[in-house]
DORO-327675 format. One record per residue: residue in one letter; x, y, z of N, C-alpha, C in turn; residue number from 1. Coordinates in Angstrom, 3 decimals. Layout:
N
residuo / n_c1 / n_c2 / n_c3 / ca_c1 / ca_c2 / ca_c3 / c_c1 / c_c2 / c_c3 / num
A / X / Y / Z / X / Y / Z / X / Y / Z / NUM
...
END
This chain:
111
residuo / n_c1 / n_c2 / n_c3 / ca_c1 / ca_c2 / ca_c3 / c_c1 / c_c2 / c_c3 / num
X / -10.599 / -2.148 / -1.659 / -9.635 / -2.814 / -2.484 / -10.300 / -4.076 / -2.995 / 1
X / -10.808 / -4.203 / -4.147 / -11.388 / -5.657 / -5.250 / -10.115 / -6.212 / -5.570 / 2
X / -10.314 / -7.221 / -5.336 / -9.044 / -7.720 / -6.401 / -9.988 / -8.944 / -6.971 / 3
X / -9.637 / -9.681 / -8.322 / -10.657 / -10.593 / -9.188 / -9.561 / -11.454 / -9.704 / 4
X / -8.735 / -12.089 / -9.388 / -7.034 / -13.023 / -10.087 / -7.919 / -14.391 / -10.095 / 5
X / -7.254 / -14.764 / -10.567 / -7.750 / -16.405 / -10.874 / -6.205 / -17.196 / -10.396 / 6
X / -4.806 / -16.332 / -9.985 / -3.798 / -17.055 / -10.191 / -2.890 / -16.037 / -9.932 / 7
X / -2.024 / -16.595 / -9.383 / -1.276 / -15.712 / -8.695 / -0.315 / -14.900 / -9.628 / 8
X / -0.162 / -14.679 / -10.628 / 0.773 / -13.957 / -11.893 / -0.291 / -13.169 / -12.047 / 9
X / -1.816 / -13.303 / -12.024 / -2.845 / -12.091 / -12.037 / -2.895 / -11.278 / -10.541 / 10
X / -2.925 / -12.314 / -9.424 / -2.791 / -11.519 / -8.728 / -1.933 / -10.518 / -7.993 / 11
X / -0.300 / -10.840 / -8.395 / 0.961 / -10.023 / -8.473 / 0.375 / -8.850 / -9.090 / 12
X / -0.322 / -8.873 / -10.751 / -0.342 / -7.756 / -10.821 / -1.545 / -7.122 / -10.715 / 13
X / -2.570 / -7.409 / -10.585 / -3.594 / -6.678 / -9.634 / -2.954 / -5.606 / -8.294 / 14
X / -2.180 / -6.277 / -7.543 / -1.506 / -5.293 / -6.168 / -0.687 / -4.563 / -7.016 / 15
X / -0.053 / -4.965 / -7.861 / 1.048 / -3.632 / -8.649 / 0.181 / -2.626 / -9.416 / 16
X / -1.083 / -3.063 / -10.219 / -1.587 / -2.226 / -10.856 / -2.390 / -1.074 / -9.811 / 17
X / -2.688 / -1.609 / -8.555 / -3.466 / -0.760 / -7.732 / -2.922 / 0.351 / -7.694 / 18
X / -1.748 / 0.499 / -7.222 / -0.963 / 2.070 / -7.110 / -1.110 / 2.066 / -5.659 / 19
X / -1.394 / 0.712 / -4.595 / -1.537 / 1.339 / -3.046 / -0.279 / 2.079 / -2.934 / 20
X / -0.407 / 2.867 / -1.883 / 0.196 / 3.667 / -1.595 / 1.012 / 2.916 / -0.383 / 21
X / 2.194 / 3.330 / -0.393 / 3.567 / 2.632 / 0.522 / 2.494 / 2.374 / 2.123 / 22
X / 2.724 / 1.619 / 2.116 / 2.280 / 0.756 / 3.749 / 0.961 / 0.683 / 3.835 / 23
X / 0.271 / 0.531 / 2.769 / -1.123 / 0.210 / 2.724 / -1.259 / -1.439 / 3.285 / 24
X / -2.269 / -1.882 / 3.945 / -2.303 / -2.928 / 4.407 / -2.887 / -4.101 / 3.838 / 25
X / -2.536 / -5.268 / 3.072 / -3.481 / -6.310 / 2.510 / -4.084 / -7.004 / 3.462 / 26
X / -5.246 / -7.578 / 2.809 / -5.682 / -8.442 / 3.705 / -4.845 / -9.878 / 3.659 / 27
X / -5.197 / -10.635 / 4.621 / -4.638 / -11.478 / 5.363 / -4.532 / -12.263 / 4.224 / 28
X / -3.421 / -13.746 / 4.046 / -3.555 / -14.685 / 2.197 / -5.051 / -15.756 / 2.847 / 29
X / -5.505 / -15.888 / 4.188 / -6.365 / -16.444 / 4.046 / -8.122 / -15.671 / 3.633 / 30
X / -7.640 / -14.305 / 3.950 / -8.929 / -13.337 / 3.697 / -9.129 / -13.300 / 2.207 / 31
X / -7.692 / -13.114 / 1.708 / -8.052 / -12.983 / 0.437 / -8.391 / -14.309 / -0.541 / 32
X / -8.180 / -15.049 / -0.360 / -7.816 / -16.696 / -1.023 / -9.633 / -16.998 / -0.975 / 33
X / -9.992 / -16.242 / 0.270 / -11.471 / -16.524 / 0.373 / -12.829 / -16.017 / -0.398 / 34
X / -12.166 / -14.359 / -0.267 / -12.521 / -13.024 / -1.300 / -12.621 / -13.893 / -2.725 / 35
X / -11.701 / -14.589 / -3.227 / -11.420 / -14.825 / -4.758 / -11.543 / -15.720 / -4.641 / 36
X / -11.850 / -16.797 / -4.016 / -12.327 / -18.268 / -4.208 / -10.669 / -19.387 / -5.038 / 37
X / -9.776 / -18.718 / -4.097 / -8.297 / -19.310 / -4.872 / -7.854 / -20.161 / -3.857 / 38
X / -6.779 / -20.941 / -4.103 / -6.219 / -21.550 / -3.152 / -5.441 / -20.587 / -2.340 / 39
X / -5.335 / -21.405 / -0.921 / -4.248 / -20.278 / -0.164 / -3.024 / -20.100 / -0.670 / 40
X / -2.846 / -21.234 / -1.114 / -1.568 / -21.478 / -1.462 / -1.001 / -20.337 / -2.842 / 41
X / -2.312 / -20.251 / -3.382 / -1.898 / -19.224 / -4.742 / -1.790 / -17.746 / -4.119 / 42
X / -2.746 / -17.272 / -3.338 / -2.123 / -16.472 / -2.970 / -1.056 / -16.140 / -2.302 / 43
X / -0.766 / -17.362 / -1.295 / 0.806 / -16.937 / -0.105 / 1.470 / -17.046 / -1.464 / 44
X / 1.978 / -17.915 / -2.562 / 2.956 / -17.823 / -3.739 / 2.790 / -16.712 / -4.104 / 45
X / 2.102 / -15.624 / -4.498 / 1.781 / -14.487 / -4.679 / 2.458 / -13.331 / -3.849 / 46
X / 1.895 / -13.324 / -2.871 / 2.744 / -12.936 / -1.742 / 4.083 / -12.903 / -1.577 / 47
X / 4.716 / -14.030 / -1.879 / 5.984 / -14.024 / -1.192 / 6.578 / -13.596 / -2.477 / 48
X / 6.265 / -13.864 / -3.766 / 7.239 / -13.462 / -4.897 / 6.817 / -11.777 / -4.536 / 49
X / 6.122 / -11.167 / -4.211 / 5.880 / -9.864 / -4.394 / 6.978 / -9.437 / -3.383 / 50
X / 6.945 / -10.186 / -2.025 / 7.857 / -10.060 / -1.203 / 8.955 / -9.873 / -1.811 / 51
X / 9.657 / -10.791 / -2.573 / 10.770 / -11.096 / -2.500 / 11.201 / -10.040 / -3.689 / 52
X / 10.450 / -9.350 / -4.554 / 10.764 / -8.222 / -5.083 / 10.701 / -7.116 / -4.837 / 53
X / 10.753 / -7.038 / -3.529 / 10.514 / -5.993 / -2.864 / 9.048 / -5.144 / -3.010 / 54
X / 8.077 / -5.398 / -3.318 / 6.774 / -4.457 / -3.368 / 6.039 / -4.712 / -1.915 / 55
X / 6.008 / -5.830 / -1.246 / 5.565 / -6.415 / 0.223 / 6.412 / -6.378 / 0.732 / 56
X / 5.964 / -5.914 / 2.065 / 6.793 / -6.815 / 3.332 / 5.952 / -7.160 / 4.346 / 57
X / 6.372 / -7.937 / 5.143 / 5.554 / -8.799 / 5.919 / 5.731 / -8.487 / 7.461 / 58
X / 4.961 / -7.905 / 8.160 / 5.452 / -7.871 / 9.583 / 4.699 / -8.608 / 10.248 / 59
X / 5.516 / -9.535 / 10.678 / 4.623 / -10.973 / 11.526 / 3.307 / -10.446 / 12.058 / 60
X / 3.126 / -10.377 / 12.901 / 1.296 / -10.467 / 13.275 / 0.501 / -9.452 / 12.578 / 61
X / 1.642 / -8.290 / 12.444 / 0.894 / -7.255 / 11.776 / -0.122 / -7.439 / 10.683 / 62
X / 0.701 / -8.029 / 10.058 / 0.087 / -8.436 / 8.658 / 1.287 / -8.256 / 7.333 / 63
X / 0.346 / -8.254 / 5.951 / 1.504 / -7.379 / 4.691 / 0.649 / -6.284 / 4.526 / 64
X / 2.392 / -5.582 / 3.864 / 1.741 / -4.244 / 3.759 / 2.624 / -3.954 / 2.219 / 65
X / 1.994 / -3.372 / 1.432 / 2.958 / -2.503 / 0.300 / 3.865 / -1.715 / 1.227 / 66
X / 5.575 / -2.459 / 0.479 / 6.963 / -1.675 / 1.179 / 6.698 / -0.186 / 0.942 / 67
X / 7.847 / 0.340 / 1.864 / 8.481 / 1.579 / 0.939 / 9.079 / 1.631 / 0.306 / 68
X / 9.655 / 2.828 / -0.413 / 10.740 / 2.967 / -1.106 / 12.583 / 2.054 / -0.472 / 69
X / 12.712 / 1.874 / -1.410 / 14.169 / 1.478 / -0.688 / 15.273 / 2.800 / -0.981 / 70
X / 14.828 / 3.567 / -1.932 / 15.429 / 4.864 / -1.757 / 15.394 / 5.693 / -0.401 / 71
X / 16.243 / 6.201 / 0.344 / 16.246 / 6.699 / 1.464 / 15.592 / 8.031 / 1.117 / 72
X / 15.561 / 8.785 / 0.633 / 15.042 / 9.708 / 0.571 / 13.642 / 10.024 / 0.205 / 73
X / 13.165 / 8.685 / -0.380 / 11.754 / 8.626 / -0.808 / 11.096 / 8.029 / 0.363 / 74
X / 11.919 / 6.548 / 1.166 / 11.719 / 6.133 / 2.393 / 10.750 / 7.370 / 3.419 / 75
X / 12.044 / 8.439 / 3.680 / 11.468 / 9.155 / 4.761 / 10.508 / 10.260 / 4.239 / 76
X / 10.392 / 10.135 / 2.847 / 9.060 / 11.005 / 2.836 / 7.863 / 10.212 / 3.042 / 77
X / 7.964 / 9.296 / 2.244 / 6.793 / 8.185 / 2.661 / 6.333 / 8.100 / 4.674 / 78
X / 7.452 / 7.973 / 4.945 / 7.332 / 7.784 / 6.450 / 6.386 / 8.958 / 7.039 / 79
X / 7.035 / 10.442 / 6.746 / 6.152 / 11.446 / 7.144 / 5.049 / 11.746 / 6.471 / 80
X / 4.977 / 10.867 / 5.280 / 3.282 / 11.306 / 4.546 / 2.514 / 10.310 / 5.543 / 81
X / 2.569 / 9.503 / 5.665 / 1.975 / 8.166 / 6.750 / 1.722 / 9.074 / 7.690 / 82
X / 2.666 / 9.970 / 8.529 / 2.810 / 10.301 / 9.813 / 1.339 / 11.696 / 9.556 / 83
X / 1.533 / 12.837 / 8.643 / 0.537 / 13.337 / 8.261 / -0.614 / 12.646 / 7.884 / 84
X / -0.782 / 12.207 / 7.602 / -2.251 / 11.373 / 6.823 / -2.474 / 10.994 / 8.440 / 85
X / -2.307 / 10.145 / 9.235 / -2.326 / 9.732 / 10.430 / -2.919 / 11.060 / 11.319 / 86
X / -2.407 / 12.097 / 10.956 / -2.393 / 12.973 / 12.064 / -3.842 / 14.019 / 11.153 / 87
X / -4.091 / 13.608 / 10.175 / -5.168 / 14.373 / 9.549 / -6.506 / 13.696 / 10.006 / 88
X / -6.365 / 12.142 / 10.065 / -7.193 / 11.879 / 10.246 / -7.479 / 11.940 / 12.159 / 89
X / -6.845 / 11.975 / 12.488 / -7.346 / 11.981 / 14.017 / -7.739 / 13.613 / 14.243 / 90
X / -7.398 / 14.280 / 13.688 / -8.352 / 15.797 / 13.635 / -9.284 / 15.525 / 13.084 / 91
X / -9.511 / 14.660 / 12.378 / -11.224 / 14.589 / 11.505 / -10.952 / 15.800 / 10.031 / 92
X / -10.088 / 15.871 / 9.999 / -9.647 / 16.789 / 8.595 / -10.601 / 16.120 / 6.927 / 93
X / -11.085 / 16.627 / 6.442 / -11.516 / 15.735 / 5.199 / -10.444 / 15.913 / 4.116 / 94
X / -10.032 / 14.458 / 3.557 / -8.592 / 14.147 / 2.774 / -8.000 / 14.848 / 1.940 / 95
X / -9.051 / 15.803 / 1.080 / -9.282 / 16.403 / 0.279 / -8.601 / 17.758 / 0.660 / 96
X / -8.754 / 17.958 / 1.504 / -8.626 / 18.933 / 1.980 / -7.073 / 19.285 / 2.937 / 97
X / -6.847 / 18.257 / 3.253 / -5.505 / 17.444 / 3.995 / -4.216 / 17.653 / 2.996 / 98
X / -5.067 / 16.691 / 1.350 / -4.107 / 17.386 / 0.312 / -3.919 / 18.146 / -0.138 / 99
X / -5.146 / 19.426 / -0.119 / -4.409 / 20.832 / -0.649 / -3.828 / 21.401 / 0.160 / 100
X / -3.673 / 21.398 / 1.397 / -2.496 / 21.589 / 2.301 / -1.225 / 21.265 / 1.536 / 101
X / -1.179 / 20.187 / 1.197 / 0.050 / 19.989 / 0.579 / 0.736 / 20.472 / -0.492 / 102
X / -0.772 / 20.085 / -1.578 / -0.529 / 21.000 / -2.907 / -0.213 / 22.372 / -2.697 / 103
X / -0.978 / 23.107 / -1.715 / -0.328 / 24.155 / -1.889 / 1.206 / 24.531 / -1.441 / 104
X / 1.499 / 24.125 / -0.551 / 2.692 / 24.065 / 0.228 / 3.710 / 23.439 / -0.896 / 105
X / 3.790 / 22.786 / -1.827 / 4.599 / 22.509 / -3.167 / 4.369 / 23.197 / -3.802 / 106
X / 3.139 / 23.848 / -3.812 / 3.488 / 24.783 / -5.636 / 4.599 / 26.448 / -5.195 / 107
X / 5.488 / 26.235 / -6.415 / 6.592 / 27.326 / -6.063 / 5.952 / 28.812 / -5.891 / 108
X / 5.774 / 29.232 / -5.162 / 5.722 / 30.816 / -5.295 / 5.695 / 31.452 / -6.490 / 109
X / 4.999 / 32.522 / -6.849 / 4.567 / 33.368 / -8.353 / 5.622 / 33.929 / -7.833 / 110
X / 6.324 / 34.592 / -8.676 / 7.518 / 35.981 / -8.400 / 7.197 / 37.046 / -9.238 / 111
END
């Protein structure tokens, strides 16, 4: 993950333009502030407006992470794609391969 902001309205949308995927983890506002040579301060402002629009959330020691959905139904798919991806990688599965599992398992049946 690069990110290159000079300011935190670039760097809002740098994390939105990424496309991370729901509960991807940022680095820390002092890792990054360091990465980009910004104040901390521009990034935690960064941060917290992202927060506060719901795209972050913050779990104390954990760290931030891109939210989920606040749709419940998108919520718990997100939850079990996490839970698969998780469970692909501790088989040593290659990703690629993890997702055509999936793809195939969505595409409708020929009749």
């Amino acid at each position: 993950m690069i990110f290159t902001a000079h300011t935190a309205a670039e760097l809002k949308q740098q994390i939105v333009d990424a496309g991370l995927p729901a509960g991807s983890k940022l680095p820390t506002v002092r890792a990054l502030a360091d990465e980009l040579g910004l104040a901390v301060n521009t990034v935690a402002k960064a941060y917290r407006e992202l927060e506060a629009a719901g795209v972050l959330e913050t779990r104390g020691r954990q760290g931030t992470f891109v939210a989920l959905s606040a749709d419940a139904a998108e919520r718990s798919l997100q939850e079990a794609a996490a839970a698969y991806a998780a469970r692909a990688r501790e088989l040593g599965i290659d990703p690629a391969r993890a997702l055509n599992f999936v793809r195939t398992l969505l595409t409708p049946p020929v009749e």
